[in-house]
Every structure is written in C-alpha cells, then in structure tokens.
matplotlib code that plots the C-alpha trace (Angstrom):
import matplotlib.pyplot as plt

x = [-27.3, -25.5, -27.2, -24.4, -25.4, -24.0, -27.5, -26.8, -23.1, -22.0, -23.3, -21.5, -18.8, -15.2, -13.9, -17.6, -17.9, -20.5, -21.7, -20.8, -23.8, -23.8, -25.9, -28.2, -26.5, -27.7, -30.8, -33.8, -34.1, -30.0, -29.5, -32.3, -30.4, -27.1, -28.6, -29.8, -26.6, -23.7, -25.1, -22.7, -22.7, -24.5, -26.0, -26.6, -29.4, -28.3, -27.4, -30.4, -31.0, -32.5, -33.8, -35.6, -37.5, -38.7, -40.1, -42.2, -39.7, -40.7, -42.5, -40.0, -37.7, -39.2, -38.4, -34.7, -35.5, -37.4, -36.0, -36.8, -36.3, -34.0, -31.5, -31.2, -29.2, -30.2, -28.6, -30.2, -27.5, -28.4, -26.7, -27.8, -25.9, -29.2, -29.3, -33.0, -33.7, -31.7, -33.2, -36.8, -35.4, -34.6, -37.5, -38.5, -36.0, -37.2, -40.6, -39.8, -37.7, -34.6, -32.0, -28.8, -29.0, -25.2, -24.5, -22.5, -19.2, -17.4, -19.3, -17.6, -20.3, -20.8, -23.8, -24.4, -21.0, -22.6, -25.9, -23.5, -23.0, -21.1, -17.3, -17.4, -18.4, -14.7, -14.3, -16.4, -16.4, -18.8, -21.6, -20.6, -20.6, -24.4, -25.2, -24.4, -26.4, -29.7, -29.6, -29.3, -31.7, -34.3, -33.9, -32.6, -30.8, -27.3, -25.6, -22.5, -20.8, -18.5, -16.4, -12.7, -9.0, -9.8, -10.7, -7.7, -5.2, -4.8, -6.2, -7.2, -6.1, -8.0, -11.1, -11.7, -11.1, -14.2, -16.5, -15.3, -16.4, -20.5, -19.8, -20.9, -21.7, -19.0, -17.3, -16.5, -12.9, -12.3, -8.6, -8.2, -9.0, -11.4, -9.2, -7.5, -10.9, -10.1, -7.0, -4.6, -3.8, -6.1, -3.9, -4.6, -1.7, -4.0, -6.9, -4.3, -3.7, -7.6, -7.4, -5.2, -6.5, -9.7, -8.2, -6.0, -9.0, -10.9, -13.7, -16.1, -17.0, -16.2, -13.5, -14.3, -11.6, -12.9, -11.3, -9.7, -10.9, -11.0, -12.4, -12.9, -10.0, -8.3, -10.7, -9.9, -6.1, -6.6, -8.6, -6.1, -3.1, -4.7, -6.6, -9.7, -13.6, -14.4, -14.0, -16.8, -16.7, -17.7, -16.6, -15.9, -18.9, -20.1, -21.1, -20.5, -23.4, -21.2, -18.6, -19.7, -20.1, -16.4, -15.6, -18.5, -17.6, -14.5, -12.8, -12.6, -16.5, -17.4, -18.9, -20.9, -21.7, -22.5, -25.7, -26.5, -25.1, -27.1, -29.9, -29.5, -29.1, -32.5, -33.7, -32.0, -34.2, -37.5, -36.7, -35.9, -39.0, -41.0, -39.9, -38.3, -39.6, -42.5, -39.9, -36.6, -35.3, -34.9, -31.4, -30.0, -29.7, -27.4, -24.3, -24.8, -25.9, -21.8, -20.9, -22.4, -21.8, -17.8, -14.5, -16.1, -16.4, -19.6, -20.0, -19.1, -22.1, -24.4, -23.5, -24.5, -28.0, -29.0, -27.8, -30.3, -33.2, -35.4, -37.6, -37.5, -38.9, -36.1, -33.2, -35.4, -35.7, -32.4, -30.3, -32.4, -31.4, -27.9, -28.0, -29.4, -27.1, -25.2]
y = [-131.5, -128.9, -124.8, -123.0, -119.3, -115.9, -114.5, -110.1, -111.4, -111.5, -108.4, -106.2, -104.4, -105.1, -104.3, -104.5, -102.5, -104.2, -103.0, -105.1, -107.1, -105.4, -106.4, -103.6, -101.3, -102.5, -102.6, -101.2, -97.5, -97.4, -99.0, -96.8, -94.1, -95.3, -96.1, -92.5, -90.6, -93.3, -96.9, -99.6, -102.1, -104.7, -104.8, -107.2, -107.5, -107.7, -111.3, -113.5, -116.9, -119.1, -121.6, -118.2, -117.4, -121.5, -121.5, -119.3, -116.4, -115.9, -112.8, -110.8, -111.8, -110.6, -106.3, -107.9, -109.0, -105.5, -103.9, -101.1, -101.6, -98.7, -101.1, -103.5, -106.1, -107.2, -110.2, -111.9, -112.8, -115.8, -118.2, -121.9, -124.7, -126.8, -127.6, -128.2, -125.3, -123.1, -124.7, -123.6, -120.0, -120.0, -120.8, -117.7, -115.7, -116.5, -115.8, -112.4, -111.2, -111.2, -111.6, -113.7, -115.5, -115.3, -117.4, -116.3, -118.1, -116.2, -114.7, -115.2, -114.1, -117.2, -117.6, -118.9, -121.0, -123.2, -123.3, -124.7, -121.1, -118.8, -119.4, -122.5, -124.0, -123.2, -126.3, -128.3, -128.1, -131.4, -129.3, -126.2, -128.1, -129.6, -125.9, -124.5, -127.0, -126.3, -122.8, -123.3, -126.1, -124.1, -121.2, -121.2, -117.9, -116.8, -118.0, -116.6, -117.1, -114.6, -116.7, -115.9, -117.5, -120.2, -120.7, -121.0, -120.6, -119.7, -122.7, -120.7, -123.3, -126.1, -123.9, -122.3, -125.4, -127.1, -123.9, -123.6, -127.5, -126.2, -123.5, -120.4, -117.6, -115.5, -115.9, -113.0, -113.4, -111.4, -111.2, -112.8, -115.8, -116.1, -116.3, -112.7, -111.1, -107.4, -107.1, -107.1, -105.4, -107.6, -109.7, -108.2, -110.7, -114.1, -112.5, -112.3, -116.0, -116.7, -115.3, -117.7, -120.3, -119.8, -119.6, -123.0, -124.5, -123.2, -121.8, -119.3, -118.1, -114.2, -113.6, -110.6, -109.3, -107.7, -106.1, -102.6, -100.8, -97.2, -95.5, -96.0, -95.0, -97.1, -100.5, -100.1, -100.2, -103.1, -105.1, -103.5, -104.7, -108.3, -109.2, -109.8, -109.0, -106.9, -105.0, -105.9, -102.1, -102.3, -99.6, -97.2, -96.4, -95.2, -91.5, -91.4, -91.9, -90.7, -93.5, -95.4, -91.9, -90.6, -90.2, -87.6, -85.6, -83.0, -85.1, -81.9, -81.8, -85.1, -85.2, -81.8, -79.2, -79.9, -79.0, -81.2, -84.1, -83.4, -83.0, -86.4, -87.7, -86.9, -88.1, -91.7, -91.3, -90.6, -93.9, -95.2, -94.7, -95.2, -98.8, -100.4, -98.3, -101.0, -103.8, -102.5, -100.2, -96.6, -97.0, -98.8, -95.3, -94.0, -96.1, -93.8, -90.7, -90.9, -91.5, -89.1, -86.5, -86.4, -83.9, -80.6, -77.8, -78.8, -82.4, -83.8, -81.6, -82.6, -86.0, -85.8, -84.4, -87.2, -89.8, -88.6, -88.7, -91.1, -90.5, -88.8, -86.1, -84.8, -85.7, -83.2, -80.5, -80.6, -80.9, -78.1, -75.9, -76.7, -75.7, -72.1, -69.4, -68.2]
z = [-121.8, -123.4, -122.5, -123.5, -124.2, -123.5, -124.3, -123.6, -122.5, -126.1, -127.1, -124.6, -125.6, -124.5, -121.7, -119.9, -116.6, -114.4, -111.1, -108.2, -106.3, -102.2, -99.8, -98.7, -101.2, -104.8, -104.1, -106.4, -105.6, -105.3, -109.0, -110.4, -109.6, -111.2, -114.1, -114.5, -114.1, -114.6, -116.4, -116.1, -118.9, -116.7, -113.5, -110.7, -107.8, -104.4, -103.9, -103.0, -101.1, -103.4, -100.6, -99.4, -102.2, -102.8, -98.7, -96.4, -97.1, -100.1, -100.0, -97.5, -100.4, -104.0, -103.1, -103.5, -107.1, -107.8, -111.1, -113.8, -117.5, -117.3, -115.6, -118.6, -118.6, -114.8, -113.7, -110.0, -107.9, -106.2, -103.5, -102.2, -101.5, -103.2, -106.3, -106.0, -104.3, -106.5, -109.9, -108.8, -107.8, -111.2, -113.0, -110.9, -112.2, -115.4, -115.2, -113.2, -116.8, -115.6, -118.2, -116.5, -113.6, -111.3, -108.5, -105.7, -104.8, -102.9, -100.3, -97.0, -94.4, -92.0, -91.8, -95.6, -95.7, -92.8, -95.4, -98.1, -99.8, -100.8, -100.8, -99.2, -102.4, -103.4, -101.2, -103.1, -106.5, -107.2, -105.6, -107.0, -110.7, -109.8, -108.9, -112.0, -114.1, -111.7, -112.3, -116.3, -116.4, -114.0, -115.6, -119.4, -118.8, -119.2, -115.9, -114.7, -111.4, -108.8, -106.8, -105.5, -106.2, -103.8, -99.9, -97.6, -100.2, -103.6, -105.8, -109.2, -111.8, -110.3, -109.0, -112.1, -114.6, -112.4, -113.1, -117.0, -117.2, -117.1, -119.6, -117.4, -119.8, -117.5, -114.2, -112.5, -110.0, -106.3, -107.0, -103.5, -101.4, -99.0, -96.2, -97.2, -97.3, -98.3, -95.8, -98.9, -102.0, -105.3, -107.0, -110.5, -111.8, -111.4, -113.5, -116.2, -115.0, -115.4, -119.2, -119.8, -117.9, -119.7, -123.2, -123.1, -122.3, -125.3, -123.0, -124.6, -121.2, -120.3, -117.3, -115.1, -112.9, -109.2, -106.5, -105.8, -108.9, -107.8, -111.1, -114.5, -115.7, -113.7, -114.3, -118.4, -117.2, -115.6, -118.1, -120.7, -118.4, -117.7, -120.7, -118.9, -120.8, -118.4, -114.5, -111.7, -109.6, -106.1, -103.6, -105.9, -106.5, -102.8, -103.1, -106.9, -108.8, -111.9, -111.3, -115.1, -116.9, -116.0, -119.9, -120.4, -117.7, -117.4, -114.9, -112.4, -112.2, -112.7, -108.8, -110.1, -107.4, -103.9, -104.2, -107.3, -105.3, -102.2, -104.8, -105.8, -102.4, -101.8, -105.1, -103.7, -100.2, -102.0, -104.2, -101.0, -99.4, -102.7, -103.5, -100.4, -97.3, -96.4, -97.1, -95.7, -92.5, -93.4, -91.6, -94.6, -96.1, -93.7, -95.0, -98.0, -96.3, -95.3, -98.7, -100.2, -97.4, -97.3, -97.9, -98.1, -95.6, -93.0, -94.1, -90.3, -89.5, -92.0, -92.0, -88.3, -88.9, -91.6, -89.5, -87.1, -89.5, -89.9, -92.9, -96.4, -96.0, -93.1, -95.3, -98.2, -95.2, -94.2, -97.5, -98.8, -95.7, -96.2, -99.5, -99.1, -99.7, -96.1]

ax = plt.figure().add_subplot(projection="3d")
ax.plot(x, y, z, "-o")
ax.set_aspect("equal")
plt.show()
C-alpha cells in the first residue's frame, strides 16, 4: 500500500532549518518560546515512547505531545521497537493534530536499545522497514525518520537504501555512527553522500543533514556545501532563543541586551511553570538557567543563585535584582 506524501514537507522552503528533538529541552513551554523570537521552519516534540502512550503510562506521557499553533509545522517524535504499539501511537498523533509523525533511529541511550529503539534499529533494518509502514498506516501523516550513518561502523549506503524503500517523507542523518556518539568532528561529507544516495535511487524523500551546526550561517553553508534539503540544529540553540532569526538581526546584537535575555529567561520559567510544572521537575530548568546565564561579568554568581531556586517566581526576583542599575 503505497502512503507516499510530504504533506507541509514539500511546501518548505529550501534549505529548511528544523529544530532538533532533546529530551527534557524541547519541550512545550521551551518551543513556545522559540517560536516567538527565532521560528525554525519545522519543529519537533521531545521524542516519545510509543509503547508508553498505548499502556498505563499514558497520561504521564501526553504534557510531552503538548503544542501551540504558533509552533506550526509540529512533528511528534516517536520511538518503539513495535510496530503495533507504534501504529496505535499514531492514530494518536493524528487525532491530537499533529502534522508529521518522526520516528527516532538513532537514539543511543541504553535503556530504549534493549526495548528494540532507537539506534539499534540500525541493526535491523526488517524491523525498522515494518516500523515505518505502522506509523504511516496508523497515522496517515507525513513520516519522517532521524537515524545515524550506521551502529558500530559506518553502513550509510545500505542503511539508508532500507529506509528510502518505505518512502519516508524525510530522513534526517547524525553525521556519525552510534558508536562515535558526539566524541568526533560530523562527517558533513556522507550527507553529501546521502544526496546522492537518495537521488540515484529516484527517492522523493527530503535528506536532512545533523550534527555540529553552530549557527545559521553556518547550517546554509553546509546544506549549500552538501546539497542536502535542509540542517536539523541541536546545541546551538542553548541560551539563544534568536538562533533561527540570525538574518534579521545585526549580527553584533543578535543575543540583544542582558537584560532582555534575562527577561526572557523568566518568560521561559513562567511557561515552565504554566504548562509543565504539575507534569515535570522544576530542575529541568536549570540545564538552561546555565545557558542562558554565561560569558558576561557576574554570570558565575548568578548562575549560582538560580541553580538554587526552586520555583518561578525566585528566578523573577532574582533576575529582576540583577538587573537594577548598580
């Protein structure tokens, strides 16, 4: 049965710039805010286990899959190693509006390769095939996948000719294997590879290159250089809510004042609070409380007082303090 579609895919323009999917990072209030002040061209949810949100776990799952229309396209980023599992989680998808559906292949955490996830699935591409059809027969969206070059070692022709077979609206590649995690420079040369790859085969499906992207600046060079549809951004965007609105800023006050950044680090904690604070620990914000906080005179202090917060309204009081004229 044939579901080819790249639904919102083909409408993006070229190269696209998509926010990366990070656990405990993307979350609701966190991608509220970047669509305010720096909209990538596509967004993803933190990623999501499918056999969670078809069991008992349901519930403590769904604030993951909370998202505002301001954040349009919203892909869910899902992983299973179940293609039963994962072809009910996305009829749920479906019904909750989302518009693409991404399964995650290249996840390396433990704990979800021994469930059959993640990058293991690298490993077995038969399952990885049946995975892909579940998620477009469950959920008649766009699905795209993130994987990596391979497992162990670098297997991108074969890997990526077994995900192109199911017509994936776009696959999104971590220019490194599993086994290399982030310990070595992205090779930027095997998404060129994956262009090709992609094109030989007469695939209509988007290629997305990932991995050591610092700006955007320097993501257009490297879909320029490669060929590739688009750049998946990750890190970069820690601390820099203005990381997909570079171009409209003067590029020496594209982090604005100090005070307009602490302004908006509050704004993040309320969102925080509002959305996620019955759902999720407060002490998720503090990964970004030391993003945010960096390379200027009295950031080790202040970085030292919100770590030691513990609710909204202290980060509010003690922002605002640091903000007063000395």
């Amino acid at each position: 049965m044939r579901f080819m579609s790249q639904g919102f895919w083909q409408k993006l323009k070229k190269p696209i710039m998509a926010l990366a999917p990070m656990a405990d990072v993307t979350d609701a209030a966190f991608r509220r805010i970047i669509a305010k002040y720096g909209k990538p061209d596509v967004m993803f949810t933190e990623f999501t286990s499918a056999d969670g949100l078809v069991s008992g776990g349901k519930e403590k799952l769904l604030p993951n899959l909370l998202y505002s229309e301001s954040e349009r396209p919203i892909v869910a980023q899902l992983f299973s190693g179940n293609p039963e599992k994962l072809f009910e989680a996305a009829r749920l998808v479906k019904e909750l509006g989302f518009d693409g559906l991404d399964i995650n292949m290249g996840c390396p955490d433990r704990s979800i390769e021994k469930a059959g996830a993640g990058a293991v699935l690298i490993k077995n591409p038969k399952l990885a095939r049946e995975l892909i059809r579940a998620a477009k027969k469950g959920s008649k969206l766009p699905v795209s996948i993130k994987t990596r070059l391979g497992y162990g070692k670098d297997i991108l022709e074969e890997w990526l000719s077994e995900l192109l077979a199911e017509e994936p609206a776009a696959i999104t590649i971590h220019a490194r294997t599993r086994k290399e995690m982030s310990k070595v420079p992205a090779h930027w040369g095997r998404i060129q590879r994956a262009v090709e790859i992609r094109t030989e085969l007469k695939s209509e499906a988007l290629i997305l290159g990932n991995g050591d992207a610092v700006s955007l600046a320097d993501a257009h060079r490297k879909a320029a250089e490669t060929g590739a549809d688009g750049v998946m951004l990750g890190r970069a965007i820690f601390g820099n809510p203005f990381l997909f609105a570079e171009q409209k800023y003067d590029l020496r006050f594209r982090m604005y004042d100090l005070r307009r950044k602490l302004e908006i680090l509050v704004e993040h904690t309320k969102l925080f609070k509002e959305l996620l604070g019955k759902h999720k620990n407060f002490a998720i914000m503090k990964k970004h409380f030391k993003a945010y906080v960096a390379s200027f005179s009295g950031a080790k202090e202040l970085r030292t007082k919100l770590m030691e917060a513990s609710s909204a309204s202290e980060v509010q009081d003690i922002a605002e303090i640091f903000s007063m004229p000395q």
